[in-house]
C-alpha positions in Angstrom: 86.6 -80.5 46.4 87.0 -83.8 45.2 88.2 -85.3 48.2 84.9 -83.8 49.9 82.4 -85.2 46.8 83.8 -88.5 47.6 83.6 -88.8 51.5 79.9 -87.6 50.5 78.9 -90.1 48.0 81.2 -92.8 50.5 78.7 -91.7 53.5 75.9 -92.1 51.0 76.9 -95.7 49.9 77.0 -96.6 53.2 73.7 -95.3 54.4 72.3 -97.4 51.6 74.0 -100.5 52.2 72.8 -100.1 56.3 69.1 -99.3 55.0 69.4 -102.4 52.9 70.4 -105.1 55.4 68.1 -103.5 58.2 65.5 -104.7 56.1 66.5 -108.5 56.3 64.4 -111.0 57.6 65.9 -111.8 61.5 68.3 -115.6 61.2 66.6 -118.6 61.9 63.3 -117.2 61.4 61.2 -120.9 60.2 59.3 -118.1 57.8 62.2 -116.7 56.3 61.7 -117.0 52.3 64.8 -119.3 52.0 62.7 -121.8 54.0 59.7 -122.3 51.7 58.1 -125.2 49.5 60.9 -125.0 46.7 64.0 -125.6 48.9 62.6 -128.2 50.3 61.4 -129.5 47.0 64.5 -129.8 45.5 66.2 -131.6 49.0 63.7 -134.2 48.7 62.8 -134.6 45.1 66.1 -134.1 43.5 67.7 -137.6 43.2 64.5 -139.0 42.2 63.6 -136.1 39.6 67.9 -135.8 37.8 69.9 -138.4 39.4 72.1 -136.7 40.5 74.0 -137.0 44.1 75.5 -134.2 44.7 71.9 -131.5 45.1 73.9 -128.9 44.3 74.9 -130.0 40.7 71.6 -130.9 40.4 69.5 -127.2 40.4 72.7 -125.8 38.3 72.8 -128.5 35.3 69.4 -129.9 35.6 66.8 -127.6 37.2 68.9 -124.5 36.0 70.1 -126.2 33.1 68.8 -123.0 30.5 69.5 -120.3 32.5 73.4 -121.4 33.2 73.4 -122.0 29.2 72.4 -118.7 28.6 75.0 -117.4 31.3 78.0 -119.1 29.8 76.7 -117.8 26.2 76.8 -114.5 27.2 80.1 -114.4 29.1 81.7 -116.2 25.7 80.1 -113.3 23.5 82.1 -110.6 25.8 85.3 -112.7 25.5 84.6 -112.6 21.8 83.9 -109.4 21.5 86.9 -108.1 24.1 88.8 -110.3 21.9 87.8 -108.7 18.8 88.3 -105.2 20.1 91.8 -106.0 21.3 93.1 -107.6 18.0 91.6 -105.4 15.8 93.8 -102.4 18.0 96.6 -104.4 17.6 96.6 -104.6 14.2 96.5 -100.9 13.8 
């Protein structure tokens, strides 16, 4: 039975996974989303709007400056916390 319930939920994944990418736009499509005003935004305007060289340490530190702050706070809060959790086990 449980070999069964997992081919099921297995055929299930992958039917879900297929639907999902058959909905991607076609490559090289000019109107694809990745190819709007923003991208190319930030090819042309990032050196003159950070400084920086390299483009892509230029949306993660300065565009995305916030948001990867907020990233790193919460991945240090679950170290703290699985930290906590494993000392405090430990101890007992």
């Amino acid at each position: 039975m449980r070999l069964f319930s997992a081919i099921i939920i297995a055929v299930l994944l992958i039917i879900l996974l297929l639907s999902g990418v058959s909905e991607l736009p076609p490559f090289g499509n000019p109107y694809n989303p990745d190819n709007n005003e923003l991208s190319h935004s930030y090819l042309q305007e990032s050196l003159k709007d950070t400084g920086a060289l390299n483009i892509v340490t230029a949306i993660i530190l300065d565009y995305r400056a916030l948001d990867t702050f907020m990233e790193a706070s919460i991945l240090f809060t679950g170290i703290v916390v699985i930290s906590i959790l494993f000392k405090t086990r430990s101890a007992k």
